[in-house]
Structure formats: structure tokens, C-alpha cells
N, C-alpha and C positions, 0 to 999 in steps of 0.2 A: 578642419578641411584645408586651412590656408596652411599649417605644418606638416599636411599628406603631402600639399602640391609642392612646395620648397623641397621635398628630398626625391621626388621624381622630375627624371629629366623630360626636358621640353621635347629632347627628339622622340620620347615614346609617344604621342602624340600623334605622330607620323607613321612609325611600327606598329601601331598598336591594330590596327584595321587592317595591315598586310598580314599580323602573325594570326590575327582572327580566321582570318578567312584562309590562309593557309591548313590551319588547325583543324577549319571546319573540312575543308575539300578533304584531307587524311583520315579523320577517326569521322565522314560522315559514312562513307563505305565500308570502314571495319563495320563500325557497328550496325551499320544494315545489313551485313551477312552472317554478323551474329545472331541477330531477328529472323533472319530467314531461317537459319540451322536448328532454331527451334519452335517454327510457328509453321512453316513450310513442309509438308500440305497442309500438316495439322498441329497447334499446342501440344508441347509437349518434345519430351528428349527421344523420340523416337526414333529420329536419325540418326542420330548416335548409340542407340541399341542393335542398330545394323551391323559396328564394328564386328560383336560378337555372333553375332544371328543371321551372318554371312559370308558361307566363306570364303566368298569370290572377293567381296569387297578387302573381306582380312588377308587373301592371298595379294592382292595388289599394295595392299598396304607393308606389308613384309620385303615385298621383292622391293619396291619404291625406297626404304631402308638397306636392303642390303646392297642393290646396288650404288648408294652413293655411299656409304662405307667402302666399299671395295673401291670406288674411284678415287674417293678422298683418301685413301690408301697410296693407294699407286702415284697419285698427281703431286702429294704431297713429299712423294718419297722420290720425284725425279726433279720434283723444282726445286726439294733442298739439293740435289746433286748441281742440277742448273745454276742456282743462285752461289753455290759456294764457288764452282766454275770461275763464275763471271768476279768474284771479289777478289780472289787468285789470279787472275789472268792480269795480263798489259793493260794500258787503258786504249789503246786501237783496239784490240779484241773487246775488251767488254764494251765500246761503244758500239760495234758491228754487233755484239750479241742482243745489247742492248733494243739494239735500231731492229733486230728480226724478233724478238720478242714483244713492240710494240706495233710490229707492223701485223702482228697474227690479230691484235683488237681491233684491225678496222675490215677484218673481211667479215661477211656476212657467217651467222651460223646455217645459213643453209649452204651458202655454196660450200662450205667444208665439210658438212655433212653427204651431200650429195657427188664429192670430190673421194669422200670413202667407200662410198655404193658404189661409184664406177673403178674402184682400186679393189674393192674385195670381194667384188659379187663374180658370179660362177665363173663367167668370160671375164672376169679384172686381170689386169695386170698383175698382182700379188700370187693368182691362182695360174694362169699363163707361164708366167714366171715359172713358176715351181715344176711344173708339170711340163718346163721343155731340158728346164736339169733333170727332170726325171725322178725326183723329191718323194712327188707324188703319184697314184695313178687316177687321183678322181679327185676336182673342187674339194676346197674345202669348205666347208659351209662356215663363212665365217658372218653371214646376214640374216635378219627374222631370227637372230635369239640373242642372248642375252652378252655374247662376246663382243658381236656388233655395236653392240650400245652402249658396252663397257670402253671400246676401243675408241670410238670417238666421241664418248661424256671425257675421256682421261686426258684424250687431244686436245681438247679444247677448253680444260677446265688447270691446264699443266701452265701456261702464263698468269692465273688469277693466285698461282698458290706460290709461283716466284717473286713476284712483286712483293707481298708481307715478308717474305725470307729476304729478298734482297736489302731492304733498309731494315731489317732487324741485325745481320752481318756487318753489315758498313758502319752501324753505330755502335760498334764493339773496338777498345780498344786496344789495339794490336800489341802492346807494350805487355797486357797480362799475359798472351799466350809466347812470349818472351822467356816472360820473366819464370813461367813452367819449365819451359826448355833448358833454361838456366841452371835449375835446381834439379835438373835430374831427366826429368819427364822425356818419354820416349813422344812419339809423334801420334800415336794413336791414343796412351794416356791424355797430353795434352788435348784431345780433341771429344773422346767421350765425358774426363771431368772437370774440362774448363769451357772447352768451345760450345759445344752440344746444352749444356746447361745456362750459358747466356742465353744460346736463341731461341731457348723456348717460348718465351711470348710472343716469336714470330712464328714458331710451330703455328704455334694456339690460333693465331689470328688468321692462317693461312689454313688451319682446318675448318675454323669455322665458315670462315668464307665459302671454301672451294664447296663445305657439305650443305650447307643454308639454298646455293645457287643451283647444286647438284637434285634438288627435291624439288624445286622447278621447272624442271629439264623440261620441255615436250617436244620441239623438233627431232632432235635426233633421235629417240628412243620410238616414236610416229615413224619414221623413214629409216632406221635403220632396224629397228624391232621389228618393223611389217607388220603390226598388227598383235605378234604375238608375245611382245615383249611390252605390258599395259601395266604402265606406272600410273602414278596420284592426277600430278597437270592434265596427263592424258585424258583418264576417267573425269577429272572435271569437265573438259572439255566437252566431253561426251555427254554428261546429264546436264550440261547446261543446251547445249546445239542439237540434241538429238531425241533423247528421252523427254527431258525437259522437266527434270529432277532439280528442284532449281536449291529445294531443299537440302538434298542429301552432296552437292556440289558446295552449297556454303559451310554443310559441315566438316567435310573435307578442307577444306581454303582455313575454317578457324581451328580446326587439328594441327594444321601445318605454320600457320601464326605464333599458335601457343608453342609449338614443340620449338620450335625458335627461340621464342622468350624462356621457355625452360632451361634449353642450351645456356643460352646469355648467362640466367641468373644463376646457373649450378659454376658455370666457371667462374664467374664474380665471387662466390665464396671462395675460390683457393687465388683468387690474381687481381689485380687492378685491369679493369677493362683499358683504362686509358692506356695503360703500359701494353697491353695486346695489341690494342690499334693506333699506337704511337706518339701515347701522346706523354704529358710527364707522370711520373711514378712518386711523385710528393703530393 
């Protein structure tokens, strides 16, 4: 006992009752929705036999995937344009891009959601607009479907996929794509087989991000969907407040847990996580 306590330190003593009850407050709700997903109404995997033996639920569960595929598409494919921007530019500009880039985390997601309904809805400005060029001769319905909630999941999910791009570029050093230059390489070689292949652990980290937060989404796709564009958070929401399905709601929340941890652990086989989310690669 007296050679356990010699190689443990005195300060865990003090952690040890903070990281307990931390540990307890996180996996004590995991695993009470895990309890519920299959005891709620009744024992047994029943809620999860709904996946297939529903296909309203399988329809929500498809769109819920493909729209954040499609957004982590697009968001990832404009904050790598953002982010190289900004590592390219002066530093008064990248600090100005910098300073509007942090300034989009502190507004709320509703007021920007709601800043799209009044920009795209029938009388918005985007449709106004169009239609006194003469563009168009009738709105375009760009609300209640699934552009609307593509458009702004993209707006708003386009600084969370910059930031991994931005310190994944910055930590690259300049002297390789040099030394390409040097030896021949035209400007776009240098860039698909030297540039492009450093920042892929910031791809990585910025896909995962922007898709993991994208499958939580429920305001904007609630207000900008109108009802007919009903992803996963939403439907939980709903058999937890309405139905009161409290069952088939936890099994939703632990599908979406695990599909996480699947994600994590399929890219840990081909990459160091540390190195995706920045940290050392030894």
C-alpha cells in the first residue's frame, strides 16, 4: 500500500473527486439513453427494429445524411478557398478577415437564420431583387425545402471548417513549396502534389467537425425547412415534447453517438487523430 502511495501524486487527491463526478455527470446520461433505447416502452430492441419497419423514420434518417454530406461538401470546399485566402494575403487583410470570421461566432444561430427568411422568403430582398432586373417572373421558392436549409446549414457551418484549414496551412512550411518551384513545378503541380496533400489532416479535421455538428442541426432546418424539411434533432425533439416517445428518441440520440464514434474510429485507422486535431504526430 505504502509503494502504491509513493508513486502517486499528492495532487490527485484533490482531482480525483473533481474528475469522478465529472465522469459521472457525462456517461451518467449516455447511458441512461442507452437504457431507455431499449427498455422504453418495452425490453427489448424494438426501437431499433423501427429503422427498417419505417419508412418515415428511414426517410428522415437518409435526408438527416444527406444533407450534411452536401453541406460538409460545400463548407469545406469554400473555407479551404477562405482559409488559403487568408494565409496568402498581407497581414492587415488576414487580420480584417480574420476579425469577420470570429465575429460570425458570436451572433446567435437564430438571428442568422432568421436574417435568411427575411433575405429569401417570397417578398425577400434576393427575390425583389431579381424580379425588378426582370431575372425572374415569379419568387423563387427558395424556403420549406431543402435549399433553404442547405443554404444556411453552409452559412453557418463555412467558419467552423476554416478555422482546422486555417492552422493546418500556417503550420506548413513555405520553403517545401519553394523548393517544388525550384525543380521545375509549375504552380498548380506544386499545389495538387505538395500543397493539397500536407493539408489533408486539416481537410480531415474540418470534415469531421463541420459533419458531426451538421447532424445536430435543428434550428435552421425547424425555421427554414417550415416543417417539411424533418431531419434526426428535429424528430427527436418531437417524440421527446410531443408524442412522448421517449424510447424511440433515445434511440435516435444513441445512433447518432455511435455513428460518431464510428466516424472517429474508421479514420484512426488510416491517420493519427492527434495530427487531425493538432496535436503532435510522434
Amino acid at each position: 500500500m505504502n509503494a502504491v502511495a509513493r508513486h502517486i501524486h499528492p495532487g490527485w487527491a484533490i482531482v480525483a473527486p473533481l474528475l469522478v463526478l465529472v465522469v459521472a455527470l457525462y456517461l451518467g446520461p449516455i447511458l441512461n439513453i442507452m437504457w431507455l433505447s431499449v427498455t422504453d416502452p418495452e425490453p427489448g430492441l424494438g426501437n431499433y427494429r423501427k429503422l427498417y419497419e419505417s419508412d418515415s423514420l428511414l426517410r428522415i434518417v437518409w435526408t438527416t445524411l444527406r444533407i450534411c454530406v452536401i453541406t460538409t461538401i460545400f463548407s469545406v470546399s469554400l473555407g479551404y478557398s477562405i482559409a488559403y485566402a487568408m494565409v496568402h494575403c498581407h497581414l492587415r487583410q488576414k487580420n480584417y478577415m480574420l476579425t469577420l470570421l470570429l465575429v460570425s461566432f458570436w451572433i446567435s444561430i437564430l438571428v442568422r437564420t432568421f436574417s435568411w427568411l427575411m433575405l429569401l422568403g417570397r417578398n425577400g430582398l434576393v427575390n425583389n431583387t431579381f424580379e425588378t432586373l426582370g431575372l425572374i417572373s415569379a419568387p423563387i421558392a427558395f424556403m420549406r425545402n431543402e435549399l433553404g436549409v442547405l443554404i444556411g446549414m453552409v452559412h453557418y457551418m463555412i467558419p467552423y471548417a476554416v478555422l482546422p484549414l486555417l492552422v493546418s496551412m500556417q503550420s506548413l512550411d513555405s520553403r517545401v513549396m519553394d523548393a517544388s518551384r525550384n525543380l521545375g513545378a509549375s504552380g498548380s503541380q506544386t499545389f495538387w502534389r505538395i500543397y493539397l496533400p500536407l493539408t489533408l489532416p486539416g481537410i480531415v479535421a474540418s470534415t469531421l467537425l463541420v459533419f458531426i455538428l451538421s447532424l445536430g442541426f435543428y434550428v435552421t432546418p425547424a425555421v427554414l425547412g417550415g416543417g417539411k424539411v424533418l431531419m434526426v434533432a428535429e424528430y427527436i425533439s418531437v417524440q421527446l415534447l410531443v408524442t412522448l416517445k421517449w424510447g424511440t428518441a433515445a434511440m435516435l440520440a444513441a445512433l447518432m453517438l455511435a455513428g460518431v464514434l464510428a466516424m472517429l474510429w474508421i479514420m484512426s485507422r488510416f491517420m493519427k487523430l492527434s495530427a487531425v486535431f493538432g496535436g503532435s504526430t510522434r
